[in-house]
C-alpha positions as CSV (number, residue, x, y, z in Angstrom):
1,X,-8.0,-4.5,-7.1
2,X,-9.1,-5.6,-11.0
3,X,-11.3,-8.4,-10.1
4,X,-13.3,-10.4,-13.5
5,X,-16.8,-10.6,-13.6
6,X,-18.8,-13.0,-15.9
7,X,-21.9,-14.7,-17.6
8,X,-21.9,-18.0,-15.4
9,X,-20.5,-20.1,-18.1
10,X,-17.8,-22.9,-17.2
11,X,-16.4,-22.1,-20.4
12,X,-15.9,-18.3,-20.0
13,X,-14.7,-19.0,-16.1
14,X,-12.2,-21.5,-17.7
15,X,-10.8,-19.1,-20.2
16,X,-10.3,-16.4,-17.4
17,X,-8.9,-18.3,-15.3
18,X,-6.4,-20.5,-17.9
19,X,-5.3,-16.7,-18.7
20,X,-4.1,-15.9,-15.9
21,X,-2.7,-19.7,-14.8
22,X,-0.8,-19.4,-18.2
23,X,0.7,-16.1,-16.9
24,X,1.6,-17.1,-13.5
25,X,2.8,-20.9,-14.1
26,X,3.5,-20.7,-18.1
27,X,1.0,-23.4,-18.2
28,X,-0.6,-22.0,-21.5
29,X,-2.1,-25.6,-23.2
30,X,-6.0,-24.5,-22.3
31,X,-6.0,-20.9,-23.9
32,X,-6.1,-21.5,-27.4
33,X,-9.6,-22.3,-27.3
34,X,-10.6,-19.2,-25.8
35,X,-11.1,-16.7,-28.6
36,X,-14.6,-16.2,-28.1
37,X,-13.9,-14.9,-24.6
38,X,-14.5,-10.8,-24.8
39,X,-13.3,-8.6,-21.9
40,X,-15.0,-5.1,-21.1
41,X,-13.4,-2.8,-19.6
42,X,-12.6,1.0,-19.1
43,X,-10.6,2.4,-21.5
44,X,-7.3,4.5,-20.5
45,X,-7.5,3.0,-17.0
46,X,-4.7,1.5,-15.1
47,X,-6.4,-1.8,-16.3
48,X,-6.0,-2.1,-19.8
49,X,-2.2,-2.3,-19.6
50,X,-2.8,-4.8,-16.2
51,X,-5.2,-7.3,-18.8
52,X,-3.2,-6.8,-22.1
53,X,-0.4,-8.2,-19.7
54,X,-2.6,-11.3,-19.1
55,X,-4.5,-11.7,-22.2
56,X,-4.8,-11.1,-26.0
57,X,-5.2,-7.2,-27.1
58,X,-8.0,-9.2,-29.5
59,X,-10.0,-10.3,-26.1
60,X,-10.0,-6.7,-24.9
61,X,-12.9,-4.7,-25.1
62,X,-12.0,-1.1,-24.1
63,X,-14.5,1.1,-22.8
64,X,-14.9,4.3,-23.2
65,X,-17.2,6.6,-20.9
66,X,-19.1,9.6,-22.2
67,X,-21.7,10.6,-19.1
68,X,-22.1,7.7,-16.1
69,X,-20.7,4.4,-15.6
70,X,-24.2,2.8,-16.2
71,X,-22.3,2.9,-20.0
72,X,-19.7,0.5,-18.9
73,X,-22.4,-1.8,-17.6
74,X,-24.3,-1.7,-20.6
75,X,-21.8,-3.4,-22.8
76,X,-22.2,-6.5,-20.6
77,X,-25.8,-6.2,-21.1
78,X,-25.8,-5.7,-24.5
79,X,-23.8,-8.8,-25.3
80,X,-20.6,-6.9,-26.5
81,X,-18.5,-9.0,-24.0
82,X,-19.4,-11.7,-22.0
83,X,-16.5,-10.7,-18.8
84,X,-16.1,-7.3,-17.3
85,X,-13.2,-6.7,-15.7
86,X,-13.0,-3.7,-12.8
87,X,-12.9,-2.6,-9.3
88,X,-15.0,-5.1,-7.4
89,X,-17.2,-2.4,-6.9
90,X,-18.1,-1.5,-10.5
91,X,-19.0,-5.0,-11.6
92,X,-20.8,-5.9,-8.9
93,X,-23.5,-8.3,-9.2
94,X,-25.8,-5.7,-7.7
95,X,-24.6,-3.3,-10.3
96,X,-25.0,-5.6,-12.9
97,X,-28.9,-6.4,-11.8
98,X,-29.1,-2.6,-11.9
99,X,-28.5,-2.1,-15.3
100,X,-31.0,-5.0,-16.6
101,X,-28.7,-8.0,-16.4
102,X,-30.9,-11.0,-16.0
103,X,-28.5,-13.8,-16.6
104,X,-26.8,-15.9,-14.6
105,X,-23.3,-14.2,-12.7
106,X,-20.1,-15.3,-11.3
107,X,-16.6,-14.1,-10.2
108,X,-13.7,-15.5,-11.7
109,X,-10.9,-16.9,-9.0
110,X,-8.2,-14.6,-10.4
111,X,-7.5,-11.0,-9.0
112,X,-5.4,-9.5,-11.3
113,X,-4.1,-6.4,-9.9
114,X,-4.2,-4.8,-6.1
115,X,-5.0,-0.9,-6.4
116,X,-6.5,0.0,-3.1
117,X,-8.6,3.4,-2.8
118,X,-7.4,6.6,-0.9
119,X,-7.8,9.9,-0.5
120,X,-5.4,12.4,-2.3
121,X,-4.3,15.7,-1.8
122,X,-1.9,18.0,-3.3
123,X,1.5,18.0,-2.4
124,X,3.1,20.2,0.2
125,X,-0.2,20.7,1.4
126,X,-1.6,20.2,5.2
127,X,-4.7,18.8,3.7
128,X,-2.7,15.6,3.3
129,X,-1.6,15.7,7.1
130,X,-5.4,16.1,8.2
131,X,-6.9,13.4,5.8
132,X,-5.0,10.9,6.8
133,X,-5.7,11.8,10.9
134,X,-10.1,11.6,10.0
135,X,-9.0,8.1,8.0
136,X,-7.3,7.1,10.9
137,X,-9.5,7.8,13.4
138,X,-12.4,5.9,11.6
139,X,-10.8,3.3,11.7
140,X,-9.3,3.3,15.4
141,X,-13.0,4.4,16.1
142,X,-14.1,0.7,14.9
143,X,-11.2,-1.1,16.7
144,X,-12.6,0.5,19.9
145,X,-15.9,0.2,19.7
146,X,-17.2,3.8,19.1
147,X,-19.4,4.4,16.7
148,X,-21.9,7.4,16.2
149,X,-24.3,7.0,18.4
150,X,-21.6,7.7,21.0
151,X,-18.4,9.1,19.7
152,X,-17.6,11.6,22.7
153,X,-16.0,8.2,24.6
154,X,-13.1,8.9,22.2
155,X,-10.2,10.1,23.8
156,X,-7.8,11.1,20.7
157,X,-5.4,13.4,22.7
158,X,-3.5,16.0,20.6
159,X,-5.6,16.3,16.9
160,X,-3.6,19.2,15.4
161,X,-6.9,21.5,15.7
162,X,-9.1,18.9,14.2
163,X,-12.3,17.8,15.5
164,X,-12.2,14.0,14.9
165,X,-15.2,13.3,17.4
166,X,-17.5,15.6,15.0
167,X,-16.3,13.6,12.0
168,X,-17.2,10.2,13.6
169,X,-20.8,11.7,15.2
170,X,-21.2,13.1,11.5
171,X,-20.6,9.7,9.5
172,X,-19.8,7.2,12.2
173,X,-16.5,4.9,12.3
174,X,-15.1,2.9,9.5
175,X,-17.0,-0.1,9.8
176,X,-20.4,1.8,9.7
177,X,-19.4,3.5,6.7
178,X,-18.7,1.1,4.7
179,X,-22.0,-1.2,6.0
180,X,-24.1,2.1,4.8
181,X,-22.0,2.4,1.3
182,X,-20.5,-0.7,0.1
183,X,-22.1,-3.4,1.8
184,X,-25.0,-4.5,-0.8
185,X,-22.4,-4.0,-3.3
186,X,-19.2,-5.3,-2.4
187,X,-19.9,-7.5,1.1
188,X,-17.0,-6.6,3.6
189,X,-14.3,-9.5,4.1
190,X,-10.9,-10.3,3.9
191,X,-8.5,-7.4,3.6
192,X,-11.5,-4.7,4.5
193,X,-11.5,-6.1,7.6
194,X,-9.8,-5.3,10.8
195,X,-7.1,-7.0,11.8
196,X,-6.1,-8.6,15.0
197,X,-3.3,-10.5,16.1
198,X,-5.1,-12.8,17.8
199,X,-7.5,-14.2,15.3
200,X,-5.0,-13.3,12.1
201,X,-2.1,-15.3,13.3
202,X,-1.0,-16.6,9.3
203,X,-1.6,-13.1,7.6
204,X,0.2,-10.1,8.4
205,X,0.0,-6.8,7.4
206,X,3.1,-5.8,5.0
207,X,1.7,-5.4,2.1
208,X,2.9,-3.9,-1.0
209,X,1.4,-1.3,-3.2
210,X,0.9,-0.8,-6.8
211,X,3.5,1.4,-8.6
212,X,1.5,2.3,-11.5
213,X,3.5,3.3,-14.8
214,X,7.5,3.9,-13.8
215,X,9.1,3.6,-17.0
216,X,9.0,6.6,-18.2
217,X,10.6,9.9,-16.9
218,X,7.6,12.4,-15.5
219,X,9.5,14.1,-12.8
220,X,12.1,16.6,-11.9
221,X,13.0,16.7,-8.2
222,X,13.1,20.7,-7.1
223,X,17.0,22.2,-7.3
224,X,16.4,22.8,-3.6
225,X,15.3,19.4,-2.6
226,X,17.0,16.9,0.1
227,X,17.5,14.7,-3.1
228,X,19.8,17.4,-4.5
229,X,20.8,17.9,-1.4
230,X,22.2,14.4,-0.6
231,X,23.5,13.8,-4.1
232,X,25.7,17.5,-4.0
233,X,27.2,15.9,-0.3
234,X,27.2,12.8,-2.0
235,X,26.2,10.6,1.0
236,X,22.8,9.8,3.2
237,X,22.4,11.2,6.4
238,X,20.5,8.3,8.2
239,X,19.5,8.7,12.0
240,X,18.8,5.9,13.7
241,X,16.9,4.9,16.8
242,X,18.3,1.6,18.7
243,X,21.6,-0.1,17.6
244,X,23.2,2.2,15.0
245,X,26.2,-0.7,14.4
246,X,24.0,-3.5,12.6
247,X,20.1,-3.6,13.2
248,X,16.8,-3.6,10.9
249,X,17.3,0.2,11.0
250,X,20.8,0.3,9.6
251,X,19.7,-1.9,6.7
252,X,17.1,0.1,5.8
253,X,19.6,2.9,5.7
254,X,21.7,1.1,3.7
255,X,19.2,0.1,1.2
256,X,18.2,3.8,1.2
257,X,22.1,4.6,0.0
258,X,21.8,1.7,-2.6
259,X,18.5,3.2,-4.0
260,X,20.1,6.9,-4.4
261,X,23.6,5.7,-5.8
262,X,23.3,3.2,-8.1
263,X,23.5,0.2,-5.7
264,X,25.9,1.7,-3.4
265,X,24.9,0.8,0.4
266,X,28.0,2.3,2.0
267,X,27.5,6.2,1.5
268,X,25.3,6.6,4.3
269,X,26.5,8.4,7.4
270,X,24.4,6.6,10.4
271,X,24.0,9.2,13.1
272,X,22.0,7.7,16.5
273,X,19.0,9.0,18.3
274,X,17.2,9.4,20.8
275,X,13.6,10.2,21.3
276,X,13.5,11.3,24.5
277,X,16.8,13.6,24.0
278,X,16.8,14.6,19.8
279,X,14.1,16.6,18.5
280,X,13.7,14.6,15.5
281,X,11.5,17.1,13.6
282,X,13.7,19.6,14.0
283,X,16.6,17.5,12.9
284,X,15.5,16.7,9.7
285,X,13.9,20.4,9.1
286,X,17.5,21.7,9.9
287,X,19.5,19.2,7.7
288,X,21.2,17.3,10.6
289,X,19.4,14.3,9.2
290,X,18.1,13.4,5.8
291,X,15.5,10.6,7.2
292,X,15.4,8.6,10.4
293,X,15.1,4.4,10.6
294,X,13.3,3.2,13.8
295,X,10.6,6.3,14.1
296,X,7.8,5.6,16.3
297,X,4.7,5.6,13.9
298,X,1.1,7.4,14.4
299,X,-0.7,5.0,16.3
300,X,-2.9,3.8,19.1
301,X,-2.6,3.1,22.9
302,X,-4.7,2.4,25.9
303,X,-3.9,2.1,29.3
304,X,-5.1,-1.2,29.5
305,X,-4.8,-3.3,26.6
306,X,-8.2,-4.8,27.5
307,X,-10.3,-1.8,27.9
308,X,-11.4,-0.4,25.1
309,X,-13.3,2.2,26.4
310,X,-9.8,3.8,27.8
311,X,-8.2,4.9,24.2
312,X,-5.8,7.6,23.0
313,X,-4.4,7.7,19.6
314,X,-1.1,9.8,19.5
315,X,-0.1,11.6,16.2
316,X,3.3,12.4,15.6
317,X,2.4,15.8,13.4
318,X,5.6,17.2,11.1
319,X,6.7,13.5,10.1
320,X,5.8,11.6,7.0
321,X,6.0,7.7,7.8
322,X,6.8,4.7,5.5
323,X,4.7,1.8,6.2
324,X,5.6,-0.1,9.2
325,X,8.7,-2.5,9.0
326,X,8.5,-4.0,12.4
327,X,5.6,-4.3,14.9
328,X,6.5,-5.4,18.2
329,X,3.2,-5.5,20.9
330,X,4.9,-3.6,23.6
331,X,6.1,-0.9,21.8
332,X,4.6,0.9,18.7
333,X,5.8,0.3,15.3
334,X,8.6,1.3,14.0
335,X,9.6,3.0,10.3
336,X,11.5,5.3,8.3
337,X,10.1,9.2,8.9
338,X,11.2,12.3,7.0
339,X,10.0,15.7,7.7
340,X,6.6,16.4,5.8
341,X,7.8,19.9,4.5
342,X,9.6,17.8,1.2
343,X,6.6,15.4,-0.5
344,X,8.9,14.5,-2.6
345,X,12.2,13.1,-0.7
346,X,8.5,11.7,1.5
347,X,7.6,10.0,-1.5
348,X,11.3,8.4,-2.4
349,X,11.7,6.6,0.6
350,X,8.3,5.5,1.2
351,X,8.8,3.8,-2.2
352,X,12.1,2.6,-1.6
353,X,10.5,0.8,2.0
354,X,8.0,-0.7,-0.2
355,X,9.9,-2.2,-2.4
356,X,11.5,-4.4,-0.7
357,X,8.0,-5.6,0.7
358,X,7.2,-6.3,-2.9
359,X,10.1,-7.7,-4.1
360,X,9.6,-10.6,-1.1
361,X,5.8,-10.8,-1.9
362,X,7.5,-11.8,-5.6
363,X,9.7,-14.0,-4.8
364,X,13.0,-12.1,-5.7
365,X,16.1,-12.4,-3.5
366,X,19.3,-10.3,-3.4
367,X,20.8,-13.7,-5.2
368,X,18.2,-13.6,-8.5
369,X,17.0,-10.2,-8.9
370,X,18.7,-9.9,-12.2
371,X,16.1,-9.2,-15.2
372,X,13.2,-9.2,-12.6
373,X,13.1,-5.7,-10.9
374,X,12.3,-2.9,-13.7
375,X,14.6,-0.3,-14.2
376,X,12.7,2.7,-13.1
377,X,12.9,6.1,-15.5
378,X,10.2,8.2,-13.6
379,X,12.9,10.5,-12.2
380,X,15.6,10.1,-14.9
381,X,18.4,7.9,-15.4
382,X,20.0,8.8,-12.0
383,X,17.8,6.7,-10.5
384,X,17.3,3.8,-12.9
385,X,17.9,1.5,-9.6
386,X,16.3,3.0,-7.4
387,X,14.1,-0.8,-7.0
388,X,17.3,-2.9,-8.3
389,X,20.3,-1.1,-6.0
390,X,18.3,-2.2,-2.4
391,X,17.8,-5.8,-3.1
392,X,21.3,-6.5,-4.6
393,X,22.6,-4.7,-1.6
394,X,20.5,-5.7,1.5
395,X,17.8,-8.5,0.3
396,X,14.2,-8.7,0.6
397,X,12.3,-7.6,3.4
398,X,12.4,-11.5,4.2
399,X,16.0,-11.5,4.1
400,X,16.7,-8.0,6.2
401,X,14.5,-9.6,9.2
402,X,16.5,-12.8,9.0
403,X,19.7,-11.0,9.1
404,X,18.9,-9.2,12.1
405,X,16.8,-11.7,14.0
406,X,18.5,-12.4,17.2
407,X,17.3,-8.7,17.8
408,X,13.7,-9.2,16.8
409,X,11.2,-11.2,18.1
410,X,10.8,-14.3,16.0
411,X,8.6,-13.4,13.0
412,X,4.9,-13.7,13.3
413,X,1.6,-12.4,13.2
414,X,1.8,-8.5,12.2
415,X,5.3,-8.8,10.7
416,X,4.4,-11.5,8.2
417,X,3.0,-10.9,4.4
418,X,-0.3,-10.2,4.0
419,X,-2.0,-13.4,2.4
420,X,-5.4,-11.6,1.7
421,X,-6.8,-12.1,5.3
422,X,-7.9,-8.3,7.1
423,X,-5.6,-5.5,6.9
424,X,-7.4,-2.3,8.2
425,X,-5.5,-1.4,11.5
426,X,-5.4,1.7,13.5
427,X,-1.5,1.1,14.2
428,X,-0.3,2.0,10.4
C-alpha cells in the first residue's frame, strides 16, 4: 500500500491529509495553501499515477534510482522534499534513521493505494502451482501453532511432491518470518495479521485488489484459448455445485456471461455438479465446462476444530481458484475454479470475481454504475465491459448475497468487507 511519510510538521501532515480529504469528499477549501508541500517518490512506479491522482504534478518529486534505494531516502534527507511517499516498508522510520534522518517523523492518516506483495511466476508454469502451496503452508503453519523448532507435527496430506515441512524447518512459519524481516521496520498489525472469526467479528476478508493500468490494450488472448473458445460457441459453459436454478453460484455465472458479451447475463449454459460423482478437472480440461461456481477452495481442516495439533491442509492441484465468495464454517469455501492449464481464461474470471468485490468496497450498485466503472482496453474492445457488464447485470457483491440470502447464512464475520483489521488466513 502507498502510505506518506513526513517531517513532523502539523503543517505538512495537514497538507497531506486535506489532499486526500479533498479527493475523497471534494472538500478542497484547505489545499491552496499547501504549495510548499514536496512529495518524493519513485519515479515510473505504480505510484506516481496513484499521487498525481491526489495531488498537484508541481508537489511531485519523482525519483529516479541509479544503484540502491538508500537514493530515494537521501532526497528526504537532503531537504529536496519534506513527504516521501512509498511502500510502508521503504519509508520506514527505521529506514529513514538509517540514512542520517535526525528530525522529527510522522505518518500521515491517509493510505493512498492497497498493492499487496506476492510472489510471481510465469505463466503456464507449475512454479505458480508450488509457490502458492510453500505461501500457504506458512501461513497455515502459524494458525496452527508450528513453527521451526518443530515443524514435523504438520500433517499437510497430499503436497504434489513438495516438501512443505523442509520449507518451514528451513525459515519457520509466516509469523516468524516476518518477526525476523519486517518487524523493526514495519511492526506487524492489522491486515498482516491472522484472522479469526472469533476475535474479527466487524472485518471480513473480501478484499479487493489493485488492477494496475487497464486502459490500454497490452494483450491478445491465444487463437486456441477458452476465450476464443466461448466467444466462437458464443455462450458460457458454467457448472455449478448446489442449486443450478437461482443461487450465489448462478449469479456468478451470470456475471461471468455479462463480462464476456457486452453485459449479456443470459448466454451462459448452467450445467450442475457434483463432487463426489464429476471429475471436475477433467471437465474443464475436456471442454465439458468452461469454469465451475461453487468449487471447494484449497484449504485447511482438522478433526477437531479445537486441536490444533491434529491439522491437514488439502490442495485441490489442476484448479486455479478466484478468491472466496462465500465462507461458511462447516464447510470450506466456496469459488469459481478453472483448470490451471489456461493462465489466461485463470486470469479473466479471477478478475471478473474481484470486481464485484470492488465495485461494493466503492460504493457502486447495479442502479449508479454509470460513468464510475472504467471501460477496460487491456484485451481490446471486445471486452471494454468486462467491469461494467457484471454490475449492470447482477449487482455488487453486496447485492448478489442479498439476492440469494434465504440460502446463505446471514452475513457475517468472514463474508463481510475487509475494513483494514487482519486478513492472512490459511482458508484462501
Amino acid at each position: 500500500m502507498v502510505v506518506l511519510a513526513l517531517r513532523a510538521s502539523l503543517f505538512f501532515s495537514q497538507c497531506a491529509d486535506s489532499f486526500s480529504d479533498c479527493k475523497s469528499t471534494g472538500s478542497c477549501s484547505s489545499v491552496s495553501q499547501c504549495g510548499d508541500l514536496k512529495i518524493c517518490t519513485y519515479a515510473e512506479s505504480s505510484h506516481v499515477p496513484i499521487l498525481q491522482d491526489i495531488f498537484p504534478s508541481t508537489n511531485i518529486v519523482p525519483i529516479t534510482i541509479i544503484e540502491n534505494q538508500d537514493e530515494f531516502t537521501q532526497s528526504f534527507v537532503d531537504g529536496n522534499c519534506n513527504v516521501l511517499a512509498g511502500e510502508a516498508l521503504s519509508i520506514s522510520e527505521a529506514a529513514a534513521r538509517a540514512a542520517g534522518y535526525n528530525g522529527d517523523y510522522a505518518y500521515s492518516k491517509s493510505i493512498l493505494s492497497k498493492e499487496p506483495l506476492a510472489m510471481v511466476t510465469r505463466k503456464n508454469d507449475q512454479l505458480g502451482h508450488a509457490a502458492n502451496l510453500v505461501l500457504r503452508s506458512l501461513i497455515h503453519a502459524e494458525v496452527a501453532n508450528i513453527t521451526q523448532a518443530n515443524p514435523d507435527e504438520l500433517n499437510i496430506g497430499d503436497t504434489s511432491g513438495l516438501d512443505l515441512i523442509s520449507a518451514i524447518r528451513a525459515v519457520g512459519n509466516y509469523g516468524e518470518i516476518y518477526a525476523r524481516n519486517m518487524e523493526a521496520y514495519v511492526p506487524r498489525q492489522d491486515i498482516n495479521l491472522l484472522y479469526s472469526a472469533n476475535v474479527n467479528n466487524e472485518s471480513g476478508l473480501h478484499y479487493s485488489h489493485p488492477t494496475g493500468d487497464i486502459k490500454y490494450f497490452s494483450h491478445e488472448f491465444a487463437a486456441d484459448s477458452t476465450i476464443h473458445q466461448i466467444l466462437e460457441r458464443e455462450f458460457l459453459i458454467c457448472g455449478v455445485i448446489g442449486d443450478a436454478k437461482q443461487s450465489i453460484e448462478t449469479d456468478y455465472c451470470r456475471a461471468l456471461s455479462a463480462s464476456l458479451f457486452s453485459g449479456d447475463p443470459n448466454l451462459v449454459d448452467i450445467v450442475k455438479l457434483s463432487p463426489e460423482e464429476d471429475d471436475l478437472i477433467t471437465k474443464l480440461d475436456s471442454g465439458e465446462v468452461d469454469v465451475i461456481a461453487g468449487a471447494s477452495v484449497l484449504y485447511s481442516s482438522r478433526t477437531d476444530p479445537e486441536d490444533l495439533n491434529v491439522t491437514a491442509l488439502r490442495l485441490s492441484p489442476g484448479l486455479a481458484f478466484t478468491q472466496p465468495y462465500y465462507f461458511d464454517g462447516s464447510s470450506p469455501p466456496r469459488a469459481m475454479a478453472t483448470s490451471e492449464n489456461d493462465s489466461d481464461w485463470s486470469a479473466f474470471v479471477y478478475w471478473v470475481s474481484a470486481s464485484l468485490v470492488k465495485a461494493e468496497e466503492e460504493g457502486i450498485t447495479s442502479t449508479n454504475f454509470g460513468g464510475k466503472i472504467p471501460d477496460i482496453g487491456l484485451f481490446g474492445p471486445k471486452f471494454e465491459w468486462m467491469f461494467r457488464g457484471p454490475i449492470a447485470a447482477v449487482g455488487n457483491y453486496g447485492e448478489i448475497y442479498e439476492r440469494n440470502k434465504a440460502t446463505l447464512s446471514p452475513r457475517a464475520n468472514q463474508n463481510l468487507l475487509n475494513n483494514g483489521g487482519p486478513l492472512l488466513t490459511d482458508k484462501l
